[in-house]
N, C-alpha and C positions, 0 to 999 in steps of 0.2 A: 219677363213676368211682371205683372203689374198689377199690387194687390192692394187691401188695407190692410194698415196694421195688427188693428185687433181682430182679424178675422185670417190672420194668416198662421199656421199652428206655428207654433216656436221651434219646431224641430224640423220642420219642411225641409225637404230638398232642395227646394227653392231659396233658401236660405243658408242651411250648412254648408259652410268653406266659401261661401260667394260674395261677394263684393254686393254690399246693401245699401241703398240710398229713403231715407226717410224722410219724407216731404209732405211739407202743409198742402192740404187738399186741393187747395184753390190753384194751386201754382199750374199746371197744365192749363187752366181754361185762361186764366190772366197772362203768363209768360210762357207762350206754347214752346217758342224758339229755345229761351231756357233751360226748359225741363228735357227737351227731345238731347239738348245736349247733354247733358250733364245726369241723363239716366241710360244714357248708354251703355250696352255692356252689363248692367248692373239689376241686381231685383231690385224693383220701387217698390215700397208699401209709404201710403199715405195716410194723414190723420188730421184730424180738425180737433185743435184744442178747444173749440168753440162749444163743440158736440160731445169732445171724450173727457172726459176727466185723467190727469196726468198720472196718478197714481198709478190705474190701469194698465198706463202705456209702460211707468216705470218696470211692473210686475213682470210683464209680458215681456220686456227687452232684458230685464235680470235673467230670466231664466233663459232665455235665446242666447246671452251671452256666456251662460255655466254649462250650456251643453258640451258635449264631448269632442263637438264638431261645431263653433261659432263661426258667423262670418267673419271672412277675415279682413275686411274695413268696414268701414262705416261713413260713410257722406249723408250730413243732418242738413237739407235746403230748404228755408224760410224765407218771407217777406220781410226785410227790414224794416222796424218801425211796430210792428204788430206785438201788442201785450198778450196774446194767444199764440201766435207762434212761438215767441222767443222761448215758451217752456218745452219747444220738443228740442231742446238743445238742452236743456235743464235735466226733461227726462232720460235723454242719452246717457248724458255724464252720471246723473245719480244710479243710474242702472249698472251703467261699468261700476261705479264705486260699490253697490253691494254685491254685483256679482264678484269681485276682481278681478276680473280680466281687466287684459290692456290687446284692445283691441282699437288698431290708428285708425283714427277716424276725426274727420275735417268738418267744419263747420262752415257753411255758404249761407250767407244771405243776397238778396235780390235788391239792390237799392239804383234807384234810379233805370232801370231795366239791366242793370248788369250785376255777375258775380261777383262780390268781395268775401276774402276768407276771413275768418275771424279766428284765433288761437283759442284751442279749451281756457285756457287763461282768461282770456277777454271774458270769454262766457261763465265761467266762476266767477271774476271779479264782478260781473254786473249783477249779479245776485246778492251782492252787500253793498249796499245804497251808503252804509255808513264809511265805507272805504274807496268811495271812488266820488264823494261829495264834492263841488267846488267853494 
């Protein structure tokens, strides 16, 4: 299944207990090879930080994650490099932290045409400009 994010209900079937991948919109038509790989298996719902406002998506993925029946991972795939992608890694995290759940979920970026994972770590720390200065 292969949806967007804000238009897919938080409680879907398509979603409860299932392995969820959330990816920047663009990535099928720029990294086809990519995406065919690394959404296999899994419900894709995608999002344009360009178009959605983050908030939104935080809301949406809070309550997707307090349901009774959350996905049970999470794979967040962005463009590395990109100031609109990097918050759907932002909104991930901040959604697990007000829902609390602890649902495992891996962060991908696409750099140079290929996968590199990043630790929720990396992704909190790059959020404080002031602790990661050189």
């Amino acid at each position: 299944m292969d949806g967007r994010l804000s238009e897919t209900n938080a409680g879907s079937r398509t979603v409860q207990g299932k392995e969820i991948l959330i990816y920047g919109s663009c990535i099928p038509m720029e990294y086809p090879e990519v995406f065919k790989e690394i959404s296999r298996g899994r419900t894709s719902l995608s999002a344009c930080l360009e178009a959605e406002h983050m908030n939104m998506l935080v809301y949406k993925l809070a309550y997707m994650f307090r349901l009774k029946n959350p996905p049970s991972s999470i794979t967040v795939l962005t463009i590395d490099g990109s100031p609109h992608c990097v918050q759907l890694h932002y909104a991930v995290q901040e959604a697990l932290r007000i829902a609390g759940a602890e649902i495992p979920t891996t962060h991908l970026v696409i750099a140079n045409g290929k996968t590199v994972e990043v630790s929720p770590e990396v992704v909190k720390r790059s959020r404080w400009l002031s602790k990661i200065k050189t």
